[in-house]
LUMZAVEX-216205 format. One line per 2 residues: their letters; for each residue x, y, z of N, C-alpha, C, O. Coordinates in Angstrom, 2 decimals. Atoms other than C-alpha are relative to their C-alpha. Layout:
residues N
A> X:Y:Z:X:Y:Z:X:Y:Z:X:Y:Z ~ ...;
end
This chain:
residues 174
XX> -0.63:0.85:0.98:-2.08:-13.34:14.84:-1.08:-0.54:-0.94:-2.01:-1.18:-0.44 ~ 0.55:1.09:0.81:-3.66:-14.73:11.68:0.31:-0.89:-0.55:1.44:-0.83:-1.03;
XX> -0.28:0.81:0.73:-3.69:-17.46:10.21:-0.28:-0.47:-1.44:-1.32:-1.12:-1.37 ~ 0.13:0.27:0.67:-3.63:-18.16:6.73:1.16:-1.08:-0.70:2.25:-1.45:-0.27;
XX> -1.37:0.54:1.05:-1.86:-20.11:3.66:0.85:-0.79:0.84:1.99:-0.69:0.39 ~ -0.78:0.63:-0.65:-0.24:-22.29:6.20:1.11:0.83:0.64:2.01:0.19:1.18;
XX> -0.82:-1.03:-0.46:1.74:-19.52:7.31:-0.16:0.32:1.57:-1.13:-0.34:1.95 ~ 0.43:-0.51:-0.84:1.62:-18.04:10.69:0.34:1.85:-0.04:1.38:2.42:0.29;
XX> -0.17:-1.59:0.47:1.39:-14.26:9.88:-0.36:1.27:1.32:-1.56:1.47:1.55 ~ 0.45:-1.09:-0.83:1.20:-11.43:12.50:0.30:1.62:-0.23:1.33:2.27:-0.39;
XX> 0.02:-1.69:0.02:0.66:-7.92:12.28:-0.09:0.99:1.12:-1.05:1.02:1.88 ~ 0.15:-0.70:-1.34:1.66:-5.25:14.84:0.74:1.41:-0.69:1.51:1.60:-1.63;
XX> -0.97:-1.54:0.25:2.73:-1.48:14.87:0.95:0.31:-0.10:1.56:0.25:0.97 ~ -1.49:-0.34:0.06:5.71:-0.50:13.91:0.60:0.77:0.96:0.00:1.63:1.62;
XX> -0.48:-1.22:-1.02:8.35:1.12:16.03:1.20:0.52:-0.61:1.33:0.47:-1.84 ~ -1.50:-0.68:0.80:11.95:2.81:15.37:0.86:-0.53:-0.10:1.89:0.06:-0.41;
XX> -0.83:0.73:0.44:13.62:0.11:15.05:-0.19:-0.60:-1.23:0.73:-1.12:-1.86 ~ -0.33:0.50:1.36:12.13:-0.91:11.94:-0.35:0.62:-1.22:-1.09:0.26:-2.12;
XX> -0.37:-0.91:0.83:13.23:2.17:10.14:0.35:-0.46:-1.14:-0.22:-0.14:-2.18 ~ -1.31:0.60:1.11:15.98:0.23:7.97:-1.36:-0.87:-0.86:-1.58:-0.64:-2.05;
XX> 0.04:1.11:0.80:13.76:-2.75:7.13:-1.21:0.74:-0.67:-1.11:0.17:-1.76 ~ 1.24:-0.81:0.50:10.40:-0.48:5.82:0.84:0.72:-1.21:0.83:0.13:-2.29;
XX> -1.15:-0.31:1.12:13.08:1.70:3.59:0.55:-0.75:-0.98:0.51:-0.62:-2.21 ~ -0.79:1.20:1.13:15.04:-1.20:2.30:-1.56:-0.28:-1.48:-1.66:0.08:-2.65;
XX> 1.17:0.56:0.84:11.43:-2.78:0.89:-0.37:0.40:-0.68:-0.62:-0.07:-1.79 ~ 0.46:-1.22:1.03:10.33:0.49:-0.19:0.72:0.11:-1.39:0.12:0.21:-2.46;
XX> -0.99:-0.18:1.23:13.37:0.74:-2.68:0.04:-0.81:-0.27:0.00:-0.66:-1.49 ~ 0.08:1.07:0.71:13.41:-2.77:-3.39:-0.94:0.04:-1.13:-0.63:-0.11:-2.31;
XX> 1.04:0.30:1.23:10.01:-2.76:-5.16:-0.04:1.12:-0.46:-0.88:0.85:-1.31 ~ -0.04:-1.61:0.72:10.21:1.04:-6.51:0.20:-0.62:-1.55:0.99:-1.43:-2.04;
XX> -0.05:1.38:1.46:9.33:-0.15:-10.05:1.23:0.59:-0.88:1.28:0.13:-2.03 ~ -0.79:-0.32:0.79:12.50:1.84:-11.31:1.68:-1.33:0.80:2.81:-1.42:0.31;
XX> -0.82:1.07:-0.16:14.49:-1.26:-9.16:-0.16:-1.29:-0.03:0.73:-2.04:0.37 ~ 0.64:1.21:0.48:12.54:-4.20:-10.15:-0.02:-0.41:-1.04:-0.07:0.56:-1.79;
XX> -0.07:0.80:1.18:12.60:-6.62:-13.11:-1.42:-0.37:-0.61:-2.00:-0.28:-1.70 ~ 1.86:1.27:0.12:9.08:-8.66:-12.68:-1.15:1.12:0.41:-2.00:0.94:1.28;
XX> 1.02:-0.92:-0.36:7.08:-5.12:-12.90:-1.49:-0.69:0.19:-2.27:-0.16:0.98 ~ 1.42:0.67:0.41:3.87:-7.44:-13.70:-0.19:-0.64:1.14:-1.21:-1.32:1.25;
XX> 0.29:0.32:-1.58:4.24:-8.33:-9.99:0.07:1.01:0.95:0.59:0.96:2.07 ~ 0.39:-1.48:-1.16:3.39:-4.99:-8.39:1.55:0.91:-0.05:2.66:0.40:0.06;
XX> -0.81:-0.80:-0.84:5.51:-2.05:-7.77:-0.45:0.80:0.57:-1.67:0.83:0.62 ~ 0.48:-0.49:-0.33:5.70:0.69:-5.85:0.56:1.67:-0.58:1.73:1.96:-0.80;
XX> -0.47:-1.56:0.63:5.84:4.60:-7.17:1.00:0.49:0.94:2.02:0.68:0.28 ~ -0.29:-0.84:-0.44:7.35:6.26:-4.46:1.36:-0.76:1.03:1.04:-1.91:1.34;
XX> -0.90:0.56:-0.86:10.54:5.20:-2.20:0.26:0.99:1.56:0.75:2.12:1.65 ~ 0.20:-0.31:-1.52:10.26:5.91:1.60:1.34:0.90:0.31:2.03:1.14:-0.68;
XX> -1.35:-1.16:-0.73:13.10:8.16:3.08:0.21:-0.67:1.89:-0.42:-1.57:2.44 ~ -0.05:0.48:-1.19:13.95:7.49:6.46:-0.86:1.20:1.29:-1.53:0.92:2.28;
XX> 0.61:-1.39:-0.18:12.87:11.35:7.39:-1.90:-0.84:0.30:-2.66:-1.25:1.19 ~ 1.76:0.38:0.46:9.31:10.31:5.90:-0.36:-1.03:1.29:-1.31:-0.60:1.95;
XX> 0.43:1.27:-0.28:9.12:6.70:7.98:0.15:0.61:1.66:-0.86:0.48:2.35 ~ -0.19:-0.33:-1.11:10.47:8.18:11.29:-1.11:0.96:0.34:-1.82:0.66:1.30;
XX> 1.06:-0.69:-0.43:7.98:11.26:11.20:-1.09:-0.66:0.03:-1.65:-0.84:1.11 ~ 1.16:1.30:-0.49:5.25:8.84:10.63:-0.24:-1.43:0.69:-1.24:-2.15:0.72;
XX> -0.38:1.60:-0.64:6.46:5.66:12.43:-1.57:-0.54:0.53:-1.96:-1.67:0.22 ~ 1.16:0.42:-0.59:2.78:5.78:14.50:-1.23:-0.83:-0.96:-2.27:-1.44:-0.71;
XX> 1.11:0.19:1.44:1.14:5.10:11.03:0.42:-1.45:-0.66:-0.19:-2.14:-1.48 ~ 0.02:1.48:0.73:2.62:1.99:10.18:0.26:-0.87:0.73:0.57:-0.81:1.92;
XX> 0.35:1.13:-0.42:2.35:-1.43:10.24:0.67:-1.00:-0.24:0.65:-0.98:-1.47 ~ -1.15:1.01:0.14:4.89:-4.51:10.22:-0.84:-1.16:-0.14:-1.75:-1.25:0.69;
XX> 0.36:0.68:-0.29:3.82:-7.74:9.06:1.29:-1.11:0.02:2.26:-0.89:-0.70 ~ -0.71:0.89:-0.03:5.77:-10.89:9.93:-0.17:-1.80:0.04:-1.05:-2.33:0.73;
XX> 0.30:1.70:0.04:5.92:-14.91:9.40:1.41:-0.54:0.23:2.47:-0.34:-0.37 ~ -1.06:0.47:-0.91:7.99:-16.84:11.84:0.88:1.07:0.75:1.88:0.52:1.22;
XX> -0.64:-0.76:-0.41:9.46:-13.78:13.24:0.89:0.87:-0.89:1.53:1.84:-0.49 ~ -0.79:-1.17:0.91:11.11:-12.32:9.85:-0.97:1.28:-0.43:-2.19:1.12:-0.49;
XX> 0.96:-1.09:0.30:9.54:-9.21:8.95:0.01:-0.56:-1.94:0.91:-1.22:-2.46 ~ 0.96:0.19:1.00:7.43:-9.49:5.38:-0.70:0.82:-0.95:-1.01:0.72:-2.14;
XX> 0.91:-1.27:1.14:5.64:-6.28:4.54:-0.10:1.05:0.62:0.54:0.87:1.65 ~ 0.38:-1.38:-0.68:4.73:-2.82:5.85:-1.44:0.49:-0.54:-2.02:-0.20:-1.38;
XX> 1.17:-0.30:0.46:1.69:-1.14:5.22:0.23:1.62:1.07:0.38:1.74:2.28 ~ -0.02:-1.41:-0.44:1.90:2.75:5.85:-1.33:0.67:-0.17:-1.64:0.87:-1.35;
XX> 0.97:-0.89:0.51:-1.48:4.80:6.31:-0.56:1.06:0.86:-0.35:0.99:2.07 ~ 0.35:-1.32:-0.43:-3.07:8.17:7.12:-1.18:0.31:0.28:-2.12:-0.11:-0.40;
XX> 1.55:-0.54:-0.33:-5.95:9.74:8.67:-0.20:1.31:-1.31:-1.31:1.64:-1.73 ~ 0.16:-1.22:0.90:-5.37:12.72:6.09:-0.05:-0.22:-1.52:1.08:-0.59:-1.83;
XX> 0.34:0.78:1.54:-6.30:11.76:2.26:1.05:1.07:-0.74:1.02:2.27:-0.47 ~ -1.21:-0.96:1.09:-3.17:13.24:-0.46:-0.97:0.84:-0.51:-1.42:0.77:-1.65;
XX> 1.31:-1.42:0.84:-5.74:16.23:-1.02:0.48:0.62:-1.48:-0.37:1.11:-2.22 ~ -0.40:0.18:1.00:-3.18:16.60:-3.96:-0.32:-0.77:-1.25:0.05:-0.39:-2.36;
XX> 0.49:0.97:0.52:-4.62:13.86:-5.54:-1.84:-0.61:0.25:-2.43:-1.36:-0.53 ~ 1.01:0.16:0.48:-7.94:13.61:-4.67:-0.81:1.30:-0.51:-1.89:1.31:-1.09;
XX> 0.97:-0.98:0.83:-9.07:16.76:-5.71:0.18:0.17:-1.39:-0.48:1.00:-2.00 ~ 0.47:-0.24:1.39:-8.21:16.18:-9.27:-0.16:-1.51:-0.25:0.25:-2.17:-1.20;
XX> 0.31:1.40:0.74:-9.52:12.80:-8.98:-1.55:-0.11:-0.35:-2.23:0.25:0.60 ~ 1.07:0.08:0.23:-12.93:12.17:-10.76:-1.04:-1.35:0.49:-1.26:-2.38:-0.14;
XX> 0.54:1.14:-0.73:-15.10:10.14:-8.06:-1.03:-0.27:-0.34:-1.72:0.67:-0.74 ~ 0.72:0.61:0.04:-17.54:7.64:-8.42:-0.81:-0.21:0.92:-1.93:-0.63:0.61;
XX> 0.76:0.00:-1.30:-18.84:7.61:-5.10:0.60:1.00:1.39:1.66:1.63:1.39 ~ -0.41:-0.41:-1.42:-18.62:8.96:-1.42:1.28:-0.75:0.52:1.27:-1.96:0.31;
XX> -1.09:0.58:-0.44:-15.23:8.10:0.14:0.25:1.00:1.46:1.43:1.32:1.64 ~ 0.01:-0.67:-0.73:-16.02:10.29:3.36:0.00:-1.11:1.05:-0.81:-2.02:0.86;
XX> 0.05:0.80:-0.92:-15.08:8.31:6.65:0.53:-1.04:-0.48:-0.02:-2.13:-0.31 ~ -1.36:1.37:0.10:-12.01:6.00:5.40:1.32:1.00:0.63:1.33:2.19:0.96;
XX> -1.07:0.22:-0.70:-8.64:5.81:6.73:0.47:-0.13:-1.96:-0.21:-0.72:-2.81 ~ -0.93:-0.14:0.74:-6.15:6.44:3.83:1.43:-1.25:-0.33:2.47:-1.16:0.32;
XX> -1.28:1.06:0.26:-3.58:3.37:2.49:1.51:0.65:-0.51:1.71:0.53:-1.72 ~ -0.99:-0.98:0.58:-0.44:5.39:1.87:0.73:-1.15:-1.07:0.52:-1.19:-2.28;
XX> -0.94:1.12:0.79:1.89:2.45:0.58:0.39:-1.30:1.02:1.08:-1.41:2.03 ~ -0.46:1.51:-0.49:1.94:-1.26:1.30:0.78:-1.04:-1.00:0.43:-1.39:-2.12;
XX> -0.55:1.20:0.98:4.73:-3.98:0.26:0.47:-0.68:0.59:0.90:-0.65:1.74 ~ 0.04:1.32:-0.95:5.12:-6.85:0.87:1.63:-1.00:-0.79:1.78:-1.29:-1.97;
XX> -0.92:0.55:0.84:8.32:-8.60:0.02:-0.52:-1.33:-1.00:-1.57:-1.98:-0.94 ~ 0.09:0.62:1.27:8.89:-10.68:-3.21:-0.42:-1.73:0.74:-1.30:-2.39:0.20;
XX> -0.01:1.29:-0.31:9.09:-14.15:-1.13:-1.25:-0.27:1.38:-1.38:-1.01:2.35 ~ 1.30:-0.13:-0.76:5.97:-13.45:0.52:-1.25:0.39:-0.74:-2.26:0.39:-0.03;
XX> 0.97:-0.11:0.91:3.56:-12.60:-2.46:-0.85:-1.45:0.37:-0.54:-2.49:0.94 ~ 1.00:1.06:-0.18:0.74:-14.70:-2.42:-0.46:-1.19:1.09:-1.02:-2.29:1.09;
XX> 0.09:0.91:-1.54:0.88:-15.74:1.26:-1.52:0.59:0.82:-1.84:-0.05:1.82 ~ 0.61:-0.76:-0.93:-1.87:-13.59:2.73:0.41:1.19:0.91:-0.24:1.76:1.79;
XX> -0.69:-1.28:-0.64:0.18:-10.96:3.95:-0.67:1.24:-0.63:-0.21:2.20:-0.02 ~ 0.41:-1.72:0.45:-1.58:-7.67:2.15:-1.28:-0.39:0.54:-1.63:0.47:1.34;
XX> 0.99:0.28:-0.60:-4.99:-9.58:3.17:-0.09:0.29:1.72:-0.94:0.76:2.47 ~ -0.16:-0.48:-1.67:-3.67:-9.32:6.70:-0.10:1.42:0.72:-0.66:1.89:1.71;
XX> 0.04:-1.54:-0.65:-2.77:-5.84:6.78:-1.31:0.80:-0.20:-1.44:1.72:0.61 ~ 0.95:-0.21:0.63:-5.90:-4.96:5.14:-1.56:-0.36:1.44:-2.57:0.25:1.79;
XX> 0.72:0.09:-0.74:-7.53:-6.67:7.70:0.03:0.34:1.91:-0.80:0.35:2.82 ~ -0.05:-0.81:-1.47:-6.11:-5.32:10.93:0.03:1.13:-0.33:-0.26:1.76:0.68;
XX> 0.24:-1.09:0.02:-6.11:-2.32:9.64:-1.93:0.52:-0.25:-2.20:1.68:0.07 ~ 1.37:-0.42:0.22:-10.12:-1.92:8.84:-0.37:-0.15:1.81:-0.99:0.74:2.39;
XX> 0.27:0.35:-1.62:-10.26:-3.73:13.02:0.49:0.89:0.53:-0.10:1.31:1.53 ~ -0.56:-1.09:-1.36:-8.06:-1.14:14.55:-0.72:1.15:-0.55:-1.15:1.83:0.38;
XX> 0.41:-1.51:0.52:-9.44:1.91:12.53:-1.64:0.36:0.15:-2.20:1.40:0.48 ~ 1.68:-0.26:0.28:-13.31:1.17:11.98:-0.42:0.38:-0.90:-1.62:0.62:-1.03;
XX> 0.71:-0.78:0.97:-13.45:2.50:9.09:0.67:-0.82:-1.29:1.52:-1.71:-1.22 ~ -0.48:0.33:1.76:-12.95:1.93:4.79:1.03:0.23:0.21:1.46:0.77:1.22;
XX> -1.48:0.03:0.52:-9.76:1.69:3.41:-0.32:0.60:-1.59:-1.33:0.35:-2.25 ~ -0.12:-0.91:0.73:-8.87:3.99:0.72:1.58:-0.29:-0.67:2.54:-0.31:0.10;
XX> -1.31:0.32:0.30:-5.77:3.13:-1.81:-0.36:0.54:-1.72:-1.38:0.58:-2.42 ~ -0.01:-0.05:1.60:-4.57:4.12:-5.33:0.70:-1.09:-0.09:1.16:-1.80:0.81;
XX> -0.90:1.18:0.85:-2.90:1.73:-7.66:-0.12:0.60:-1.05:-1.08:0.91:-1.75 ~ 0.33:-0.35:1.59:-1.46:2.92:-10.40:-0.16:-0.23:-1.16:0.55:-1.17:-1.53;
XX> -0.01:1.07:1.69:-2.42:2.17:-14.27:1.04:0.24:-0.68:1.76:-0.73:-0.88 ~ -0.88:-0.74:0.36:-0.13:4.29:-15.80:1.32:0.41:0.43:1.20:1.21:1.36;
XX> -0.32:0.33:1.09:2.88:4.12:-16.79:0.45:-1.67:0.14:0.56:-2.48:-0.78 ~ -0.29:1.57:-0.21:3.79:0.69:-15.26:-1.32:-0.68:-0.11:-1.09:-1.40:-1.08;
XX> 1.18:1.06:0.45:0.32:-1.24:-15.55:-0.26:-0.28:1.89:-1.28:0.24:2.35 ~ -0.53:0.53:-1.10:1.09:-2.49:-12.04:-1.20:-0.89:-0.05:-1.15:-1.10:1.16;
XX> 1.07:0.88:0.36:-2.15:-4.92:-12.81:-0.35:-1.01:1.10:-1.42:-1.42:1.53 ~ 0.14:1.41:-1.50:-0.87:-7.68:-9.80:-0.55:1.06:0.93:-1.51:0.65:1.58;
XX> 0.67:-0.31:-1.06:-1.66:-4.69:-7.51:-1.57:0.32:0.37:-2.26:0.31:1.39 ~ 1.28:0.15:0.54:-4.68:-4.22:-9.14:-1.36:-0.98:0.57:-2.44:-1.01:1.16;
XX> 1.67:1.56:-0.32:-6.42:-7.67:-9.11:0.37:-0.57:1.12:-0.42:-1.41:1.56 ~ -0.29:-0.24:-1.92:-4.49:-7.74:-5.28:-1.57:0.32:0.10:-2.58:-0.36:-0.09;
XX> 1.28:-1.02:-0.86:-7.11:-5.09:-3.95:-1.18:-0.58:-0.59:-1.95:-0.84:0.34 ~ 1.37:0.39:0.42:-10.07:-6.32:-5.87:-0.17:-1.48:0.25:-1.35:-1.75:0.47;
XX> 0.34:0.83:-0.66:-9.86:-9.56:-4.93:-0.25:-0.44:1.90:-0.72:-1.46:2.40 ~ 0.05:-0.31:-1.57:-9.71:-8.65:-0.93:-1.12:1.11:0.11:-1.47:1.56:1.20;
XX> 1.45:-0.56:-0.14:-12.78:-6.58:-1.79:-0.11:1.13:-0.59:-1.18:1.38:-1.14 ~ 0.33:-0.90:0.86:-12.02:-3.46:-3.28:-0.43:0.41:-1.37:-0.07:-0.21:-2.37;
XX> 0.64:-0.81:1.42:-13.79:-1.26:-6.10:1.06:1.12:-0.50:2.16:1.53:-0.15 ~ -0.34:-1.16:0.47:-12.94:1.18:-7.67:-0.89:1.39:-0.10:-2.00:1.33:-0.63;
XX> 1.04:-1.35:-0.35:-14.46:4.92:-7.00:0.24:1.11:-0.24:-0.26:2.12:0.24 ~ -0.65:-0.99:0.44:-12.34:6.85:-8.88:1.32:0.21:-0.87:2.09:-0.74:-0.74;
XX> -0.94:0.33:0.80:-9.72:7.54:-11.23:0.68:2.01:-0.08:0.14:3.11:-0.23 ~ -1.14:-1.02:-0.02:-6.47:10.06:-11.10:0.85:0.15:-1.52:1.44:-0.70:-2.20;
XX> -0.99:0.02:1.39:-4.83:11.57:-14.19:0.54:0.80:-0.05:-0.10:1.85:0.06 ~ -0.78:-1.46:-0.51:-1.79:13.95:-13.96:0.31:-0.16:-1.76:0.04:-1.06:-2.55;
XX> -1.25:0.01:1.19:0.47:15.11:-17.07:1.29:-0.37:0.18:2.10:-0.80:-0.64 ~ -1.63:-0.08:-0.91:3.51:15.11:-14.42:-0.41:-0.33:1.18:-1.12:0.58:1.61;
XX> 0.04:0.53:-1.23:3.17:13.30:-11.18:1.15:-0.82:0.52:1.79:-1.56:-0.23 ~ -1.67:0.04:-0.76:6.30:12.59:-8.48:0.59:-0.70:-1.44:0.90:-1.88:-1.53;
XX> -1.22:0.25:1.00:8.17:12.48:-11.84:-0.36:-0.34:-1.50:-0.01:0.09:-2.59 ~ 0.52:1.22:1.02:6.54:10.11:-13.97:-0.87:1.21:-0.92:-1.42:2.12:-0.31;
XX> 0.97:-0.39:0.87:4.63:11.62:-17.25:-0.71:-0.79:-0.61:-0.44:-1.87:-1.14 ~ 1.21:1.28:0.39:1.43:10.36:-18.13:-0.47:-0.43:1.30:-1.10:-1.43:0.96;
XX> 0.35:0.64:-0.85:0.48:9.36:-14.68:-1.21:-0.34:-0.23:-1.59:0.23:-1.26 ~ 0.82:0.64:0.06:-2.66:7.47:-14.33:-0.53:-1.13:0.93:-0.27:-2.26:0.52;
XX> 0.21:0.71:-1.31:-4.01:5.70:-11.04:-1.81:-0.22:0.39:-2.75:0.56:0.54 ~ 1.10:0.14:-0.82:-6.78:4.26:-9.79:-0.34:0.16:1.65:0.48:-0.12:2.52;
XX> 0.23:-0.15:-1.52:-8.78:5.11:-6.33:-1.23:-1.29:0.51:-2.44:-1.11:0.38 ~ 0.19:0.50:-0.70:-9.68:2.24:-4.64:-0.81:-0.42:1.38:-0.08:0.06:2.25;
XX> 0.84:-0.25:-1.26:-12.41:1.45:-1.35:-0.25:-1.33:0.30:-0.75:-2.17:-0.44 ~ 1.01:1.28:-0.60:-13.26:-1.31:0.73:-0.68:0.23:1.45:-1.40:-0.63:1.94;
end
């Protein structure tokens, strides 16, 4: 359990029961169902397929017992994406951030700091995340990660990426 923000926040592994609530979140913030883009979204919307084959990979956070956020990540890096990404440094020996969100009434509690930080304790290793620039800005997720420590070590630029034209993403390390 951590403690921050007056909150009592805990983070633990997900299991198959919280299929529904990881999904729901996912599509909630999918920046094509959000209003307040300038408060993070997320590109991609979870499937249930997707969340069940990986269930071992993610992470539930909760305050007072409601669930809060997820944080999904991979030992295997989207080799799709980093091989046409132009790096700035070594990123050999991280752990992969697939997609973390955190619900709307939980922003600015310490909840992405949390996952961020049991995830570097259970893994041992960097953390590895895009955020994208392009075409949403997504900017809160931005100055998120860089204020919890990350750089930047790289930068992604498609013509056509899952949909979107113009893509444009940053790669991320802490």
């Amino acid at each position: 359990m951590i403690k921050g923000y007056d909150l009592m926040i805990k983070v633990f592994k997900a299991n198959l029961n919280n299929i529904d609530f990881i999904c729901d979140l996912s599509e909630s913030l999918n920046y094509k169902n959000v209003s307040d883009v300038e408060n993070g979204v997320l590109i991609r919307v979870l499937d249930k397929n997707t969340v069940e084959n990986n269930i071992d990979n993610f992470l539930i956070a909760s305050v007072d017992d409601e669930f809060a956020g997820f944080l999904w990540y991979s030992w295997d890096y989207p080799y799709d994406m980093i091989n046409n990404t132009i790096l700035y440094e070594d990123i050999s020996d991280c752990v992969y951030s697939e997609q973390i969100g955190v619900s709307r009434e939980y922003k600015r509690c310490g909840i992405g700091r949390a996952f961020y930080e049991y995830l570097s304790a259970l893994t041992g290793k960097n953390v590895l995340v895009y955020v994208n620039k392009e075409p949403e800005g997504n900017l809160a997720s931005l100055n998120f990660h860089k204020s919890v420590g990350f750089k930047v070590v790289g930068i992604f630029e498609a013509d056509e990426f899952v949909g979107i034209k113009g893509f444009k993403s940053y790669l991320l390390k802490k």
